[in-house]
Structures are given as structure tokens and as C-alpha cells.
C-alpha distance (Angstrom), angle and dihedral (degrees) to the residues before:
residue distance angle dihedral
X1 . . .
X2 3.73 . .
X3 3.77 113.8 .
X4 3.31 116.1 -91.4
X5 4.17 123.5 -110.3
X6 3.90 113.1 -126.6
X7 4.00 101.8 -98.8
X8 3.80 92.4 20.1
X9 3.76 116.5 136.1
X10 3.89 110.2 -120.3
X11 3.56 91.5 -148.0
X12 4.01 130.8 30.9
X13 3.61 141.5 157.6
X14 3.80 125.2 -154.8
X15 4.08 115.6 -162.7
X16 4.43 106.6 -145.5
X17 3.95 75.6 22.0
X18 4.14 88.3 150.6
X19 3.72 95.8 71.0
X20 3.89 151.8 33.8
X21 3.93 106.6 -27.0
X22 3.37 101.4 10.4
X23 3.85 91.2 44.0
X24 3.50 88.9 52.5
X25 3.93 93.4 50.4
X26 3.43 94.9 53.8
X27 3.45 99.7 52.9
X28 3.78 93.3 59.7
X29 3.79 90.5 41.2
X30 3.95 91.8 57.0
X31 3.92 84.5 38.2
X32 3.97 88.7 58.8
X33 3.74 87.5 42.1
X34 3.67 101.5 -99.1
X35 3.88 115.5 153.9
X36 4.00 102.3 -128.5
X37 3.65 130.6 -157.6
X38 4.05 103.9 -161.1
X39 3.75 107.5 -147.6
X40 4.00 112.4 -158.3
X41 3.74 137.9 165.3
X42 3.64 112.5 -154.1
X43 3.89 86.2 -12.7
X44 3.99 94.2 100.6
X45 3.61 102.5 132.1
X46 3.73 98.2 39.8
X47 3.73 85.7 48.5
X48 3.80 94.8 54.5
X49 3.73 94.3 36.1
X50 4.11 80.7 48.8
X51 3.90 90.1 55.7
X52 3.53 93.2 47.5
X53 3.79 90.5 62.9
X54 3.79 102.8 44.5
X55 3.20 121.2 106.7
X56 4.14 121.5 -118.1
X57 3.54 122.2 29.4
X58 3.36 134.7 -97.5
X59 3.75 105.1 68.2
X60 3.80 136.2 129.6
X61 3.68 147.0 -173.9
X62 3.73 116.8 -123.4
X63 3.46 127.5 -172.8
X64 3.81 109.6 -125.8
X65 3.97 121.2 163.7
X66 3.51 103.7 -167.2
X67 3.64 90.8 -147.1
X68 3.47 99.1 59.7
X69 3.99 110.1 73.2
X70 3.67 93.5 -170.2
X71 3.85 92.0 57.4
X72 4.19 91.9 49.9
X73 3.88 88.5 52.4
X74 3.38 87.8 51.9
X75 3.82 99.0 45.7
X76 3.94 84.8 48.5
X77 3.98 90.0 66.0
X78 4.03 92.1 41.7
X79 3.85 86.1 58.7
X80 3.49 95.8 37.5
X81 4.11 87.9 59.3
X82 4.01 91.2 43.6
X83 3.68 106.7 39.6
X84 4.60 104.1 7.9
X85 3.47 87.4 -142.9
X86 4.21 154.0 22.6
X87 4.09 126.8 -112.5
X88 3.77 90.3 176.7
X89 3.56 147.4 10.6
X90 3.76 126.3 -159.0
X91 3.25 118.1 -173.6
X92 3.50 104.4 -158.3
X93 4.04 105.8 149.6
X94 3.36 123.2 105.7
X95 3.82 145.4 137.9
X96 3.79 137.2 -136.6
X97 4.06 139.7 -172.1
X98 3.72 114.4 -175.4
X99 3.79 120.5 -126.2
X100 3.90 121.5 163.9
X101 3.52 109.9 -105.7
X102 3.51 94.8 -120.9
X103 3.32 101.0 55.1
X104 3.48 110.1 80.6
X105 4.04 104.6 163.3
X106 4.12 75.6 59.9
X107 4.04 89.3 62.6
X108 3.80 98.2 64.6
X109 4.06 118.2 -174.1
X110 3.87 86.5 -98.4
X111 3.47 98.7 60.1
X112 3.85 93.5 40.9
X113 3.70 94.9 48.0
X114 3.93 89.0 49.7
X115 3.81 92.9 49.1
X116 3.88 89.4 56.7
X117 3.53 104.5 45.2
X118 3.75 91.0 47.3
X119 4.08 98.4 40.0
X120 4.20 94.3 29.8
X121 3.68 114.2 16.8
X122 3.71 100.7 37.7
X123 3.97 93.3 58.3
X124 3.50 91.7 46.1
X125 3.96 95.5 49.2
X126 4.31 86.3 48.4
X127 3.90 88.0 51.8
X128 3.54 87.8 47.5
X129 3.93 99.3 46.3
X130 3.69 85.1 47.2
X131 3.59 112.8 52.8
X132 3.29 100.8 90.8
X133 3.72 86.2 71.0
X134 3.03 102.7 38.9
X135 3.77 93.3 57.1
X136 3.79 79.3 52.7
X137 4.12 89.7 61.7
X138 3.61 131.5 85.3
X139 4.07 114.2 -108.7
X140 3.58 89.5 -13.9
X141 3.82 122.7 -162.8
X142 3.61 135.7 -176.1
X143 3.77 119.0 -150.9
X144 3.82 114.0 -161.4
X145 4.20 108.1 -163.5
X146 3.95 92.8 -146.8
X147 4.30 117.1 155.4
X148 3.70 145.3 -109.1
X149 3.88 85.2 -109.1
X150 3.48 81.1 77.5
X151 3.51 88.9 74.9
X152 3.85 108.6 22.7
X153 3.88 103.6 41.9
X154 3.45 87.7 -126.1
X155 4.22 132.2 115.6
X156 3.33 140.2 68.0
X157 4.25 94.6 -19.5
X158 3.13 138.3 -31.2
X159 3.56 91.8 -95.9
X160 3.13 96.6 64.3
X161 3.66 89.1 48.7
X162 3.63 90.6 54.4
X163 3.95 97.7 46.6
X164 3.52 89.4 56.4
X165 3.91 105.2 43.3
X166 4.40 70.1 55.7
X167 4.00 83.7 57.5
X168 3.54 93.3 48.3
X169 3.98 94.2 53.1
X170 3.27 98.2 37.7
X171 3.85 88.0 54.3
X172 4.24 89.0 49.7
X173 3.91 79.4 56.1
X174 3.17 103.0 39.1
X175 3.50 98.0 54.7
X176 3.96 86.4 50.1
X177 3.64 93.8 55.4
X178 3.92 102.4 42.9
X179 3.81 100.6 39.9
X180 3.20 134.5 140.0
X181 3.78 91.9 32.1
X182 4.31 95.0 47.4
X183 3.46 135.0 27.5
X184 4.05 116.0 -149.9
X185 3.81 134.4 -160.4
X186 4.00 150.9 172.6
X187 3.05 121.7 -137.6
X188 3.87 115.7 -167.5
X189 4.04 124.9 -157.9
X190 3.59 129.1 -176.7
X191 3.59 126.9 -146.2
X192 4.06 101.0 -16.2
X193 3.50 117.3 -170.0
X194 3.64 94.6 -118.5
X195 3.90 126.4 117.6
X196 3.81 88.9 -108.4
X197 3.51 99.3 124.1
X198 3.59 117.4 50.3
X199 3.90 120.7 -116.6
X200 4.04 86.9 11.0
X201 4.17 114.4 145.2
X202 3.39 131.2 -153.0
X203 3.55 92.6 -133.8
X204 4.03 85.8 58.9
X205 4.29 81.0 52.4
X206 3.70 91.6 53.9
X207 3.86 98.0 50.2
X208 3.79 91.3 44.7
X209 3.93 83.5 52.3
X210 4.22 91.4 54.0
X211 3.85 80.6 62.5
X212 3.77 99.3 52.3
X213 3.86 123.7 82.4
X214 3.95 93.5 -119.3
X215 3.69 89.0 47.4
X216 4.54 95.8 -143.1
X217 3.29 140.7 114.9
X218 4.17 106.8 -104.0
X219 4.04 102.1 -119.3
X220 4.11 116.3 -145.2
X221 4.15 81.1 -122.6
X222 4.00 89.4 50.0
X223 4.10 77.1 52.5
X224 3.73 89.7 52.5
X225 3.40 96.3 45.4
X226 3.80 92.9 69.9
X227 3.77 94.0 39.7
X228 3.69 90.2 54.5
X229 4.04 89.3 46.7
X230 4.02 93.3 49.1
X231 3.67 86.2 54.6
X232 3.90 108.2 41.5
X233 3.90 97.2 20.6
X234 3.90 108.9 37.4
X235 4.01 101.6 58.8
X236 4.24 91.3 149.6
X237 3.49 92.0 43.9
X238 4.06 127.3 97.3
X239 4.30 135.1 158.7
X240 3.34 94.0 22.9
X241 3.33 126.1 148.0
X242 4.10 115.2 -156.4
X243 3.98 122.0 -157.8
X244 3.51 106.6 -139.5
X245 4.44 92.7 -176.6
X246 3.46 115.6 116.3
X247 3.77 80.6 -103.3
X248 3.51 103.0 -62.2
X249 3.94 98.5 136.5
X250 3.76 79.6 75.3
């Protein structure tokens, strides 16, 4: 095992760990010497090639479909028997289908209600399952990767928009209701060049950027950079929600 960072969490898992953000996280997790389980949906390859290339030992790749409530109380015991307990939790999974945000006969009650169980209820039923261990850990935090759509109503939809201004409360309230034991945050990116949302180019990124007072592209690692610091860095901090936009909430 690689040895371990002062503040690092010994143990972590990171939901959509096998690509972009979460990819990104646990890389400088298992850099700090963090054991990470890499939860993934359809991911399974990345997520073992991913595990191969961390550094440490220890780690694993866990199927977790954050939809699926029976598979996160099952992934709860599998960690439980590997690692007894949770330092962190990133919740890093999510889903999007673009819709223009006027067109509201486009957003049909299918695609809304899948954009919120994915983006709203699935974090909140993996915090849930995992509690237990996390009230097991030592200066636990959970990190919830939620959007600045949150705050603009702008993005991909406007249910996306609306699942993650959920995230946001629910992480005010969350962090309410399981102090002292865990800490919880948002952080909220803008625009990361990541394949998240479907059809997406990075010359679409780059123009966005132009607008924005730091003028750059948002990286998944620049992403990970502040998850990593809300976890390690901000122990008397709780139910706060960090931009993570080049600016542009300004």
C-alpha cells in the first residue's frame, strides 16, 4: 500500500468512479494513499483497467448502478467485508439527456423522472446505504459532484437543473442531520471537458471559456482537485457548496 498523505482518507468510494470526475478523483485519492472502491455501471472495463493503474494496493471496482437500490445495499455489505468502514464518499455518478430549455413538450415525464432518480435520488439512496460506514470512518466527508445549473437554470435541461439544485439541499441537510460524525459538500463545475454530455465539443468548451473570467477550459482533474481539498483540507467546514467554473457564477 502506498503511504498514506496526512488528512487522506484510508478508505473511499467514488460512484461513476471509471470515468471523467470520478476517474480523476480516484487517481489523486490512491495517489494520497487512499484505498478506493471504483463504483461503475456499464463502466467495467475502464473501472478494472482504472484499478490496475492506481497507485497502492488494496483497491477494487464495484459495480454500483445508482438507480438500482437493491444493488447499493448490496455494494454496502461488499465494502463493509473489504474495507469495515468509509473515510469518504464521492458521489460522482450521474446521467444527462439534452433537451433545450425551452422546449418543454421535448422534456417528457420519462426523461424527467430518469434525470432525477439518477442525478437526485441515486446519491441520496448511496449516502443512505452507506452511513453506517461512514459513521464507522475517521473525519468522514461526503462530496456530492452536483452543477452550476443548480444555480443558473441553465445546462443540459432543466431537469437536470432541478435534480441538482435537489443535490445541493439535500447536501445543506444532510450535513445538518449527520454532523458531528460526517462532513458533506457540493461541489459545482461548469462545462468540464469530460464526455458527460452527449454530442458536447470541445470547441463548444473553449468558447464558453472566452466568456468566463479565468478564460480555460475546467479539466475533470481541476474537478478533482477541489474534491480532494473539501475532503483532506476543509475539516471545520460543512453545507457548502463550492463553484468549481472558471468564475462564471459571477
Amino acid at each position: 500500500m502506498a503511504d498514506r498523505h496526512e488528512g487522506y482518507p484510508e478508505t473511499a468510494l467514488i460512484t461513476g468512479g471509471s470515468s471523467g470526475i470520478g476517474r480523476a478523483t480516484a487517481l489523486r485519492l490512491a495517489a494520497g494513499g487512499t484505498r478506493v472502491a471504483i463504483g461503475y455501471n456499464s463502466g467495467m472495463d475502464a473501472a478494472e483497467e482504472l484499478r490496475g493503474e492506481l497507485a497502492g494496493e488494496g483497491h477494487m471496482a464495484l459495480r454500483i448502478p445508482i438507480e438500482d437500490t437493491q444493488a447499493i445495499t448490496e455494494a454496502a455489505k461488499v465494502i463493509s467485508k473489504k474495507f469495515g468502514k468509509l473515510d469518504a464518499l464521492v458521489n460522482s455518478g450521474g446521467n444527462t439527456q439534452p433537451v433545450p430549455l425551452n422546449d418543454l413538450d421535448g422534456l417528457t415525464d420519462e426523461i424527467f423522472d430518469r434525470i432525477v432518480k439518477i442525478n437526485l435520488r441515486g446519491p441520496f439512496a448511496v449516502i443512505r446505504a452507506m452511513r453506517p460506514l461512514l459513521e464507522k470512518g475517521s473525519g468522514a466527508a461526503i462530496v456530492n459532484v452536483s452543477s452550476l445549473a443548480a444555480q443558473k437554470g441553465v445546462g443540459s435541461s432543466l431537469a437536470y437543473a432541478a435534480a441538482k439544485g435537489g443535490l445541493d439541499t439535500l447536501t445543506v441537510a444532510l450535513a445538518k442531520v449527520l454532523a458531528p460524525k460526517v462532513r458533506v459538500f457540493s461541489i459545482s463545475p461548469a462545462g468540464v471537458d469530460t464526455p458527460f454530455v452527449p454530442g458536447r465539443k470541445r470547441e463548444q468548451l473553449e468558447a464558453l471559456a472566452e466568456q468566463m473570467p479565468l478564460k480555460k477550459v475546467t479539466s475533470a482533474d481541476d474537478v478533482a482537485k477541489a474534491i480532494v481539498a473539501a475532503i483532506v483540507d476543509l475539516t471545520s467546514s460543512t453545507g457548502i457548496i463550492i463553484n468549481v467554473d472558471e468564475g462564471r457564477h459571477l
